[in-house]
C-alpha positions in Angstrom: 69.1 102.1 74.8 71.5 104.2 76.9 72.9 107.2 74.2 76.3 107.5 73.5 78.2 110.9 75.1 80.6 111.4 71.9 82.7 114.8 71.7 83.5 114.0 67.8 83.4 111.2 65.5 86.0 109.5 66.4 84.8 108.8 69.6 81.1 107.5 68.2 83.0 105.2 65.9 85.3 103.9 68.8 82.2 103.2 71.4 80.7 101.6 68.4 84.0 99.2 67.3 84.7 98.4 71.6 81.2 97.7 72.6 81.2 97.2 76.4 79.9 94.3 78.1 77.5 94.4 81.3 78.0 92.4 84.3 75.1 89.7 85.0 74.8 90.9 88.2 74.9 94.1 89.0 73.5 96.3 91.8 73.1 100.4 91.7 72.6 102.4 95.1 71.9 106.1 94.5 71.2 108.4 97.3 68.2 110.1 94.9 65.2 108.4 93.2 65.6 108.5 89.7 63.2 110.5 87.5 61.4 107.3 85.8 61.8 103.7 87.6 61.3 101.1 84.9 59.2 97.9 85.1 60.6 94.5 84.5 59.4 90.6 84.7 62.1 87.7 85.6 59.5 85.3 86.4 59.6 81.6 86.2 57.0 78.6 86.8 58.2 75.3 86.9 56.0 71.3 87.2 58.2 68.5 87.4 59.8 65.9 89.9 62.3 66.7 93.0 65.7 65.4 91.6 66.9 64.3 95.1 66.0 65.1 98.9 66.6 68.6 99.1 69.9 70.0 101.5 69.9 73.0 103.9 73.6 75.0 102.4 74.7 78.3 103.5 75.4 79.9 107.1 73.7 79.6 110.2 72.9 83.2 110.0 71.9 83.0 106.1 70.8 79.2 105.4 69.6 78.2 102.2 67.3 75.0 101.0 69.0 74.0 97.5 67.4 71.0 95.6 67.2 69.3 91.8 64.6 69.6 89.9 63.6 67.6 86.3 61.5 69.1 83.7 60.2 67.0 80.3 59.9 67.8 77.0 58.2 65.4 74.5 58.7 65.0 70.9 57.1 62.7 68.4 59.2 62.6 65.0 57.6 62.3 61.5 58.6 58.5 61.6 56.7 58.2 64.8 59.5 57.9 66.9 59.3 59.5 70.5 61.7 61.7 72.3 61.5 63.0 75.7 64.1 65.6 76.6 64.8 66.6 80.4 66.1 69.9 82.0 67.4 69.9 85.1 66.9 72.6 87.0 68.5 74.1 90.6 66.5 75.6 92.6 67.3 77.4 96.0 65.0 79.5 98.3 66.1 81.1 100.7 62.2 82.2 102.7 62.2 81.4 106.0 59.1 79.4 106.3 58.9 78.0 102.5 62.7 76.8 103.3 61.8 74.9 106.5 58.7 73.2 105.0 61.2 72.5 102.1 63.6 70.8 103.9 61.0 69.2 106.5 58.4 67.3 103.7 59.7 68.0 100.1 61.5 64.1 99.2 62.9 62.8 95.9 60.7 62.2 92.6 57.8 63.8 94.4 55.8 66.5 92.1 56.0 69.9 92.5 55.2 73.4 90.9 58.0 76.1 91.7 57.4 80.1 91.2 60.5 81.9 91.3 62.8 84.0 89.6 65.9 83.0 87.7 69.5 84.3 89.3 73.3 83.9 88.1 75.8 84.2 90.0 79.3 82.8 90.5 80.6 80.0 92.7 84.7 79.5 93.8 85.5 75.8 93.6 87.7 74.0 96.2 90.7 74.5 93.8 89.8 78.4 93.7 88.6 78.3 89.9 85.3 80.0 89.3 82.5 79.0 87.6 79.2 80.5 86.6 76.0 79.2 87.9 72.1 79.5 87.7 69.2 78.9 89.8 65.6 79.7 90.5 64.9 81.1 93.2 61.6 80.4 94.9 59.2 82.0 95.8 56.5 79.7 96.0 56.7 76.1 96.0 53.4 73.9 95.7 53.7 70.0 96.9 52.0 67.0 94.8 51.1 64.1 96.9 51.9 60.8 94.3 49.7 57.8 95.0 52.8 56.2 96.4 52.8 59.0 99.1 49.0 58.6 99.9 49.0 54.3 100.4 51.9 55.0 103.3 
């Protein structure tokens, strides 16, 4: 918890009443290293199904590989009915390599397991509205042949 500066009471009791909220993505440059670095985890593993064939977006200089993923969860209710929820997830990676062997073998509704890290950012619309997104961003994707793939 960061403390509070407060001259008097008054101003404890207003930072209190006007809380103020943080950016989700925010980036500090100092020119000094600062007396204790903290540790933190945004890690994320994923096993499901490509969504669709996966696109190369982005710039020439900066492309990206961007592609669907579905995760399932299953539920079984007391009167033995079944349920199976699924998450889609998008998931982007912007490594060199791991992009082009993306884009060059990765196709829709094969299996995969995705290590990455979750990011939010913003996107501007073609009217100009903005709208919040997320995405994992990979780090490591590893490729399932189905049997389908293996008979070709």
């Amino acid at each position: 918890m960061f403390p509070i500066k407060a001259r008097g009471a008054l101003s404890l009791l207003r930072a209190v009443k006007e809380p103020r909220f943080l950016r989700l993505n925010t980036t500090t440059t100092t020119d000094y290293e600062p007396p204790r670095i903290e540790k933190s985890i945004n890690s994320v593993q994923l096993l499901g199904r490509v969504g669709a064939d996966p696109q190369k977006k982005g710039t020439e200089e900066h492309p990206i590989a961007v592609f669907s993923m579905a995760t399932h969860t299953n539920y079984r209710y007391e009167s033995g009915q079944f349920l199976q929820r699924t998450e889609w997830h998008r998931i982007v990676c912007f490594k060199p390599g791991l992009r082009e062997t993306i884009l060059n073998f990765l196709k829709k509704g094969q299996r995969v397991h995705v290590t990455g890290r979750i990011t939010y950012g913003e996107v501007k619309g073609d009217d100009g509205t903005a709208r919040s997104t997320t995405a994992i961003a990979a780090d490591d994707v590893i490729f399932f042949n189905s049997a389908e793939q293996k008979r070709k």
